[in-house]
TORKOL-4160 file (C-alpha; in steps of 0.2 Angstrom, whole numbers, padded with zeros to 4 digits, m for minus):
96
<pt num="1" X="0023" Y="m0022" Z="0102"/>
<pt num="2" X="0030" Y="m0019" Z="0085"/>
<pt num="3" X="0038" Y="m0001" Z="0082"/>
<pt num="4" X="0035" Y="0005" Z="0063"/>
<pt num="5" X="0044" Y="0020" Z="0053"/>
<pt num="6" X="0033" Y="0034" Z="0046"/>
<pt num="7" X="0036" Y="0025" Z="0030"/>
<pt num="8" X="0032" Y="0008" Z="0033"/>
<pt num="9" X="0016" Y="0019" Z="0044"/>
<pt num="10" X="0011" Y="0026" Z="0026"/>
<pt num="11" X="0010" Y="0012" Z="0017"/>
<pt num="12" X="0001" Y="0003" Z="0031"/>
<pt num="13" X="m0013" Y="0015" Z="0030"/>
<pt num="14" X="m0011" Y="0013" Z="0010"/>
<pt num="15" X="m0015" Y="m0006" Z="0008"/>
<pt num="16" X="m0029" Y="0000" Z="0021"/>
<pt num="17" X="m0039" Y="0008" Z="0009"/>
<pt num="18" X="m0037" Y="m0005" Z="m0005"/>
<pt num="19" X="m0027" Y="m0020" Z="m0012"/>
<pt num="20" X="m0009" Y="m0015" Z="m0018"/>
<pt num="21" X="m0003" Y="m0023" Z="m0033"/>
<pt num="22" X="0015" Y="m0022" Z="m0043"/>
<pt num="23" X="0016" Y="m0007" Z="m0054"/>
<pt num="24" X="0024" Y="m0010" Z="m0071"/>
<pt num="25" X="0042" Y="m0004" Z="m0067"/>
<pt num="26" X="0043" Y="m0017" Z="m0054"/>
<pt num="27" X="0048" Y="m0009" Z="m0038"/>
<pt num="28" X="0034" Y="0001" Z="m0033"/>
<pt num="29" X="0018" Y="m0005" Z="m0025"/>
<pt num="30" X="0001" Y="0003" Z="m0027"/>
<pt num="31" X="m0021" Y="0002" Z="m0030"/>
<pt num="32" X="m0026" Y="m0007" Z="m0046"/>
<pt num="33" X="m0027" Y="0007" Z="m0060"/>
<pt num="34" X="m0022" Y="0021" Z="m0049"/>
<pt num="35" X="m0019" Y="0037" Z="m0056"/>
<pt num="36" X="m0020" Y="0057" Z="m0052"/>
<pt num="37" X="m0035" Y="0061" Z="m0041"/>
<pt num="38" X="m0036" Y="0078" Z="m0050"/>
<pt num="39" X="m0036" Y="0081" Z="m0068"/>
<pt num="40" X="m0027" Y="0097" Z="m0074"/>
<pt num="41" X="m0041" Y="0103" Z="m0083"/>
<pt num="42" X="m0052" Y="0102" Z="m0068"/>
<pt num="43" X="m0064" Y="0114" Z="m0066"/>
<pt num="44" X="m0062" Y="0119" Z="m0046"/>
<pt num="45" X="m0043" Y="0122" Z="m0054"/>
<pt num="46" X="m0036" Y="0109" Z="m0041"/>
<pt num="47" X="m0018" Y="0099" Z="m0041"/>
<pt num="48" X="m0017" Y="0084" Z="m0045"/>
<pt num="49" X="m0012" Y="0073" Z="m0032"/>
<pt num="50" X="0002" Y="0061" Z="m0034"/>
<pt num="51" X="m0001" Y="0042" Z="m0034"/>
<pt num="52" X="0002" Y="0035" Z="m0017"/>
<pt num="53" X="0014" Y="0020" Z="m0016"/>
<pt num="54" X="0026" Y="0010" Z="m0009"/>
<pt num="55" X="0041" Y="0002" Z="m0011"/>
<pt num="56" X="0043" Y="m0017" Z="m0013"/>
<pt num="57" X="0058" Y="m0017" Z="0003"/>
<pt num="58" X="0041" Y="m0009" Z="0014"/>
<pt num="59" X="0032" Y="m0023" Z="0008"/>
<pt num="60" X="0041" Y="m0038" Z="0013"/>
<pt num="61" X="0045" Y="m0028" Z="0030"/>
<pt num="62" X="0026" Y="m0027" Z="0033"/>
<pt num="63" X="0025" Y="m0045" Z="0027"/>
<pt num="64" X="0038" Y="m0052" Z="0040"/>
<pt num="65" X="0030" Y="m0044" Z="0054"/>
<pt num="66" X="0010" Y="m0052" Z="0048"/>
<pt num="67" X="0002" Y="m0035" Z="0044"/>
<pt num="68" X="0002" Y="m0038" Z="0026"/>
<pt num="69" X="0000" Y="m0055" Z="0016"/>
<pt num="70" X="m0003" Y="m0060" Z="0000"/>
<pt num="71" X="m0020" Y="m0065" Z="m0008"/>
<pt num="72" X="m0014" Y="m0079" Z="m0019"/>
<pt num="73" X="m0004" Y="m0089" Z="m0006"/>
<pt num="74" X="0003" Y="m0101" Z="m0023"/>
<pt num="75" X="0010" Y="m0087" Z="m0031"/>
<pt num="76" X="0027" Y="m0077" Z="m0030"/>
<pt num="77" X="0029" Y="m0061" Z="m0021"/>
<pt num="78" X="0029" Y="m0052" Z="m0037"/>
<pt num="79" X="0014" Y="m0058" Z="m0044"/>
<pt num="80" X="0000" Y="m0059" Z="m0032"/>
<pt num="81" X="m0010" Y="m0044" Z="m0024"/>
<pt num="82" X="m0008" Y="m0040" Z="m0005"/>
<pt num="83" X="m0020" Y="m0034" Z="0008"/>
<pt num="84" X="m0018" Y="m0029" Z="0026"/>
<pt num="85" X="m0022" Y="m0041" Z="0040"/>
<pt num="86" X="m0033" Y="m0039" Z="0053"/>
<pt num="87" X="m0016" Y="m0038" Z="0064"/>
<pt num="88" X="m0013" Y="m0024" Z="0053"/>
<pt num="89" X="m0032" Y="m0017" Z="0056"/>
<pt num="90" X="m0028" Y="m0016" Z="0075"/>
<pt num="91" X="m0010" Y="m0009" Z="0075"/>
<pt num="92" X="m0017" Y="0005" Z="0066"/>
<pt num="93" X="m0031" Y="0007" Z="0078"/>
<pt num="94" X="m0021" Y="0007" Z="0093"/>
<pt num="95" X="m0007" Y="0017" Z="0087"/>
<pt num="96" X="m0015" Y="0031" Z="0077"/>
């Protein structure tokens, strides 16, 4: 049974709704074209919400332990997308 921080947690449940890719300044990990749920001028007057990310030391972390991998197994860590596993799938069913 693998234990996981809140953090790693998060960011689990973040590549669960989507592949993370490298964001430009190259230590945070996020959705492809992610930006602010809300705009200001919204009408409803909601916030904006922040994009949700992680950082690249999450990443490998989740890698090590097989919940994450890489889509493009030939290319470097920085350069290719990752999705979660199905190991991932099933930690975060039982562990909820």
């Amino acid at each position: 049974m693998i234990e996981l921080t809140p953090i790693q947690i998060r960011s689990l449940k973040l590549a669960k709704d989507g592949d993370v890719f490298l964001h430009q300044d190259g230590k945070r990990w996020t959705h492809l074209d992610a930006t602010e749920t809300y705009a200001k001028t919204d009408r409803f007057k909601e916030r904006p919400q922040k994009v949700k990310f992680m950082k690249t030391s999450t990443l490998n972390e989740l890698t090590e332990f097989g919940l994450l991998k890489k889509l493009n197994p030939e290319a470097q860590t920085e350069e290719s997308a990752h999705a979660i596993t199905m190991a991932g799938k099933m930690w975060l069913l039982k562990n909820k």
